[in-house]
N, C-alpha and C positions, 0 to 999 in steps of 0.2 A: 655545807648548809649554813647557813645564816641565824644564827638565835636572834639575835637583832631582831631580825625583818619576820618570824616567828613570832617574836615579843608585842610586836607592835602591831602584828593582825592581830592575834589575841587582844590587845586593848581599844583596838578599830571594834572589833567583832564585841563587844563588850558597850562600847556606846552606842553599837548599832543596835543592839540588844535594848537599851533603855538605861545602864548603867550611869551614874551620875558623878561625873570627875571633877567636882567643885573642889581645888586646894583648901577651902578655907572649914567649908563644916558638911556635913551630909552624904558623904561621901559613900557611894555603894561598896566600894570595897576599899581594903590595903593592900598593894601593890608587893609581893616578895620578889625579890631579883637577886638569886648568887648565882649568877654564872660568870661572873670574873676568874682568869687563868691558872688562878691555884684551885678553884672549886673543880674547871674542867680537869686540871691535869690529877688533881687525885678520885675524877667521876661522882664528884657530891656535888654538883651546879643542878639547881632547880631554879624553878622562878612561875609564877604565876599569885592568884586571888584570896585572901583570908577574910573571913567576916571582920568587915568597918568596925566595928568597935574592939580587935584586938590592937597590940601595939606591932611598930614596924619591924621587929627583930625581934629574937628570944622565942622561946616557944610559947604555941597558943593555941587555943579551943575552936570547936566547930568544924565543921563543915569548910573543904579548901577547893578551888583550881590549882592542881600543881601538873606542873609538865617537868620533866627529866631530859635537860638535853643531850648531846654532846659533840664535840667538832674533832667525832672519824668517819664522820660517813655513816655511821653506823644508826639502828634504830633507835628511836625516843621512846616514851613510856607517856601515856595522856593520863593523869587520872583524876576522881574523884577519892579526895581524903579526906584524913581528921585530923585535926593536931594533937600533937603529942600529950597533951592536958585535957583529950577527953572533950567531952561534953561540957557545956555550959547554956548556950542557947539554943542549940539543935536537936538535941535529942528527940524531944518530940516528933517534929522534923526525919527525926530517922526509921521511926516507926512505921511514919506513911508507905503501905504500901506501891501507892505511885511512885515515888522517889526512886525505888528498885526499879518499877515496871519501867519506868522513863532510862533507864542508864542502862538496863539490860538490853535494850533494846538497841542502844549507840555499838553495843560487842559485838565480833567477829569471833570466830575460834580461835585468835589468839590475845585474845582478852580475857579476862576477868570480871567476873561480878558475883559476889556473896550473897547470901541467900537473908541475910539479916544484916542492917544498913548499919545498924545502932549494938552491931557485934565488933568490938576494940579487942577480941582477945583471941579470935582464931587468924593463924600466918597464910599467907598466902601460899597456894598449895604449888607444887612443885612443879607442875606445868608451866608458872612462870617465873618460880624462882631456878630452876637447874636450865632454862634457856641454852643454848647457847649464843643464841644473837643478843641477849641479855648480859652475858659476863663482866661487860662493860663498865655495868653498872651495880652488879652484884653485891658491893657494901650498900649502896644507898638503898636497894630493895631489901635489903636484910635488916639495915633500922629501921623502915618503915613498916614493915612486911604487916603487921595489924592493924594499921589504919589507913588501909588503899583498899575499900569496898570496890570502886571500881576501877576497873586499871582496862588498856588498851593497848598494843605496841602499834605506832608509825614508822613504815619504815624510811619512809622518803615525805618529812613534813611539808617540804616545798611543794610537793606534786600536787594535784588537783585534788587527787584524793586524801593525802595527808591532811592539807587543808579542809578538805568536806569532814575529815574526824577530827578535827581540832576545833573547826566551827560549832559541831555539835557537840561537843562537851561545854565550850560558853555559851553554850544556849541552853543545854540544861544545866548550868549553875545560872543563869538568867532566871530561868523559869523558878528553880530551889531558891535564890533569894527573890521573886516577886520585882525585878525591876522594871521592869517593861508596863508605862504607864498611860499607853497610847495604843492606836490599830498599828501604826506602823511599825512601833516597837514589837506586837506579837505577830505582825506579820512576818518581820523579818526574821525570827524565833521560828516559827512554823515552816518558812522554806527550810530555813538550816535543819533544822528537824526532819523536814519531810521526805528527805532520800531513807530514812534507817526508820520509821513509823508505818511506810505505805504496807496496805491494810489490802489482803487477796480479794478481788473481786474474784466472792463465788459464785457459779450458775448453783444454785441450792437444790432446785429442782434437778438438775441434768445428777448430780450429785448423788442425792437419795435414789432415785432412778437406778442408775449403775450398781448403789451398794444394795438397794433390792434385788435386783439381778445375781445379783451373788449369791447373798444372804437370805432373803425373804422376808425375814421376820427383821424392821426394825423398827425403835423408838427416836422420836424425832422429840428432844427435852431441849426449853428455855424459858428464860422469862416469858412471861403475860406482854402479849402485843408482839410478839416476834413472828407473826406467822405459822403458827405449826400446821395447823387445822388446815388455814390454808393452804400450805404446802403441801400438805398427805393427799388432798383433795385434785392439786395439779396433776401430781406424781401420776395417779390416776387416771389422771384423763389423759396424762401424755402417753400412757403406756396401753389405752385404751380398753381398761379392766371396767368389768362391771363391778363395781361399789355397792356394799354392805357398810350402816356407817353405824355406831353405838358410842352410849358416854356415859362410863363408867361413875358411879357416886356411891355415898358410902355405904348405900342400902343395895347395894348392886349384889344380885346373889347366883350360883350355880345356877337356878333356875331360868333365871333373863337371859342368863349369856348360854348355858347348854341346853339342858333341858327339865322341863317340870308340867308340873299340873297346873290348870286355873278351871276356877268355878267357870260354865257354863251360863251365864247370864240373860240370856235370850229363852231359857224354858221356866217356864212355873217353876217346875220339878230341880231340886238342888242335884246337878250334872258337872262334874269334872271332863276337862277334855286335855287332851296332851299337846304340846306344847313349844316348839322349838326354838331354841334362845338364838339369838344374832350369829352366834358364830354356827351354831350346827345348820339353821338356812346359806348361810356362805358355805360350808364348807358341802354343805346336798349340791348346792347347785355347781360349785367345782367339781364333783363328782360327776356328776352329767352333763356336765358341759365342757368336756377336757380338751375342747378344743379353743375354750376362750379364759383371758386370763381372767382371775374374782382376785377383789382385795377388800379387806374386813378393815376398816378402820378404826381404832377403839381409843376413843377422845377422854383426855384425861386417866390413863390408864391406873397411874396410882390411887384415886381417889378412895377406890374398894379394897376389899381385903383380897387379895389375889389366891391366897392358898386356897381361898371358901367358895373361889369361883371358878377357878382353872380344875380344881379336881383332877381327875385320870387324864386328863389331855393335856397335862403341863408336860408327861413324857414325850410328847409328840412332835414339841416345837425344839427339833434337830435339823437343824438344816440341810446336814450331810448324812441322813437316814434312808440308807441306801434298802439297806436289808434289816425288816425287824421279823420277829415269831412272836411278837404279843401283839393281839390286836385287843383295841381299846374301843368299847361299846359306848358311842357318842350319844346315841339317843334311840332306840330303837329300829329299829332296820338301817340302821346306818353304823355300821362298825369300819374300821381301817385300823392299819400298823404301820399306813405311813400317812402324811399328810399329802394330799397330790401337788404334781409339781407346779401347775395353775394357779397355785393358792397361795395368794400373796396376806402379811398384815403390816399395817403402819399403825402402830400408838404415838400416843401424844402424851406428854408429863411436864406437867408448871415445875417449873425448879423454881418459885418462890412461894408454894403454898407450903407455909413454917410446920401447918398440923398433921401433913399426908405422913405414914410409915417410912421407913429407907424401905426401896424396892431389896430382894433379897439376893442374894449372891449368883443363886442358883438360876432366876430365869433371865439376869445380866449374860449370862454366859450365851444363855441361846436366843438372845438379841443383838443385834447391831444397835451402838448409840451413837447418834448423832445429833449434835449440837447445835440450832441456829440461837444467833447472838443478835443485841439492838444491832439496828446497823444504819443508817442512810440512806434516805430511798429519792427516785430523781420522779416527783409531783408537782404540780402544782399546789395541790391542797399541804404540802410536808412543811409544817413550822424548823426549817432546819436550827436557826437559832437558838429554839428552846432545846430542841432534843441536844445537841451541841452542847451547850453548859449543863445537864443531866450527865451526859455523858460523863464530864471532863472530872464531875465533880465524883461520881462513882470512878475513875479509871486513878485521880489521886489519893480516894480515901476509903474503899472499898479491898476491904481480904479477898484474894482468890473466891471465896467461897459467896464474900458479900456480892461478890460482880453478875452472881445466878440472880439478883433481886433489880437487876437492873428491867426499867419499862422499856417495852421496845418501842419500836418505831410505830405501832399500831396507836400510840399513845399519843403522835402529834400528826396526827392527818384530822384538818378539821377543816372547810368550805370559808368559813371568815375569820376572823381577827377575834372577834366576841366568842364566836364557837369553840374556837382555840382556849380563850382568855377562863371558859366554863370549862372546857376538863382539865385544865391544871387547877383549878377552882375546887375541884368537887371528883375528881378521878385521883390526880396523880399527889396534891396536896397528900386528900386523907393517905395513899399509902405511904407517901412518904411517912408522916407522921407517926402513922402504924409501926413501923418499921423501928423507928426511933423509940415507941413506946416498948420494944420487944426488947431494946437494946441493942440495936445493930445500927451499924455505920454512924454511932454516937462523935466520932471523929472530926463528922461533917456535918456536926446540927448547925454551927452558925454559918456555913457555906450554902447548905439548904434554906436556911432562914433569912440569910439575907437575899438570897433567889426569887423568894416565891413574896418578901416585901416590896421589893420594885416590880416584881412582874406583876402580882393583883393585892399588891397593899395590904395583905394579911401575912399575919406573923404565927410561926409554930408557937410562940409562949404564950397566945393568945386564950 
């Protein structure tokens, strides 16, 4: 194998990227290269990219492209690292959650990636230090061992595929240092990218379907504009159930959902009449109608206090409740010990409403959850560009947990340019802003704020 002919894809693949090899000043990177014959023959030959403003030798800071050759035939090591002096301009940098999500994604299971970018003091775990296709090189992974966040083995860098893992590593140190200052530069970043990023096209509906078949009982939880509502509503019609549909808020009580009394309002005379809440008419009419399936929808499930509304019927939702000996008095002449097998529910839960309760341990268990996420949708009416930079900027600067506030795709379906222009205007603006006023995704206030300046000329500091 060739380091040479390695070395010099990697700095093809580096201007292809947008990288700028001016000799004289500006330069996107410094260039490291020991792989001369006493480096190979004692296995300490690296060579690849250090942050521009370190010097050309001697140890240095930040964030590196380093590659591990060597000439037996044997496999290489790709990785993302630090130099041995730590932090100085990156750090920050190492925090971003994207950074992780972007190189985790380049691994295979014989790779490597740490769970915190901007962690210099935990060694690489023994999976790929005790190798044996590694021994090779076993001192240089033992200097290095805390500062290779991400690591890869190649085994064959010439091959097509070696090459496609080598490419995407300069592409995401492309992307970590920002050089790419044109379409064609992030186009060609996005191909290199795009074999180790592609994204499962789900049937969501066929999906929920099958895990209701299972299960019965599930919650369909995501951001606002992902479809839930929608989907429960398909689910439904594809599985040809009669529909009961209710939406939980926070005055939602026993009485709405099971059962209660309400004044009698059509007599002079002050009359109480009884009363059956959404789920005991779904579950009367699976009752008698066992030969058709029912499904109770219950939209925004968290919104109410669930302990105060489910009452004696929160025992009930067991899926595999084969055989019970309590039965549970739903509402007058409707009693069961079990639920019947017709009787389907889909709830719905915002995972970005900041004020709703955590749902409770105990009725996660006797749910299925299921997650729909923003995702891409193929319209006419779909501003894919705006939801794209929404995305890009929640998948860089967004916690695990911040990524449940992302808008879905509901958020940029709009018939013209102006209609569009008004709910980022006046929709997605204020949440963002929201957002930022709660103290979340503070990372990305001037990424969002320079967004929403060129898009409609208003500014968050406004």
């Amino acid at each position: 194998m060739s380091i040479e002919n390695i070395r010099q894809f990697v700095k093809e693949k580096a201007e292809q990227f947008g990288a700028r090899t001016d000799n004289n000043f500006n330069k996107s990177y410094v260039e490291r290269n020991n792989t001369g014959q006493e480096a190979l023959k004692d296995n300490g030959a690296y060579f690849g990219f250090i942050h521009p403003e370190e010097e050309a030798s001697g140890p240095f800071h930040d964030f590196s492209l380093t590659i591990f050759p060597n000439d037996q035939q044997r496999p290489w090591l790709v990785c993302l690292g630090i130099g041995s002096n730590g932090f100085k301009n990156d750090y920050e940098l190492a925090t971003y959650p994207g950074l992780r999500r972007l190189f985790s994604n380049l691994i295979n299971e014989s790779g490597f990636c740490k769970s915190d970018f901007s962690d210099i003091e935990t060694s690489l775990p023994k999976s790929i230090t005790k190798r044996d296709d590694l021994q090779h090189i076993k001192n240089t992974i033992k200097t290095y061992t805390k500062v290779l966040p991400a690591c890869q083995i190649v085994d064959n860098p010439e091959s097509e595929e070696g090459k496609k893992i080598i490419a995407a590593f300069v592409a995401g140190y492309a992307k970590l240092r920002d050089w790419p200052s044109n379409n064609e530069h992030r186009k060609a970043i996005s191909e290199a990218l795009a074999p180790f990023l592609q994204t499962e096209n789900r049937d969501e509906v066929a999906d929920v379907t099958n895990l209701l078949n299972e299960r019965k009982y599930v919650v369909l939880q995501g951001p606002p504009g992902t479809g839930k509502t929608r989907t429960a509503k398909s689910v439904a019609d594809e599985i040809g159930a009669k529909t009961f549909f209710t939406q939980f808020h926070a005055e939602t009580s026993f009485s709405d959902f099971i059962f209660g009394i309400r004044p009698d309002t059509s007599n002079q005379e002050l009359r109480y009449r009884e009363y059956l809440g959404s789920f005991s008419e779904a579950l009367k009419y699976a009752v008698e109608h066992a030969e058709e399936k029912v499904i109770l929808i219950i939209d925004e499930i968290n919104r109410a206090n669930l302990s105060n509304v489910l009452g004696p019927i929160f025992y009930l939702f067991e899926h595999k409740m084969d055989i019970s000996n309590v039965e549970i008095e739903v509402a007058p002449n409707l009693k069961v010990n079990r639920l019947p097998d017709n009787f389907f529910v889909i709830a719905t839960m915002n995972t970005a409403d900041r004020s709703l309760a955590v749902v409770d341990f105990a009725l996660r268990r006797r749910f299925a959850w299921y997650s729909l996420k923003p995702k891409a949708i193929h319209s006419k009416q779909f501003f894919k560009n705006d939801f794209n930079k929404i995305q890009e900027i929640f998948d860089w600067y967004a916690s695990s947990t911040e990524l449940s506030l992302q808008p879905g795709q509901g958020y940029f379906l709009a018939a013209t340019e102006d209609e569009m222009s008004n709910r980022i205007r006046y929709e997605i603006f204020p949440l963002i802003k929201e957002y930022l006023q709660e103290g979340l995704l503070l990372n990305a206030t001037e990424e969002f704020n320079n967004y929403f300046s060129n898009r409609i000329k208003v500014s968050l500091f406004e």
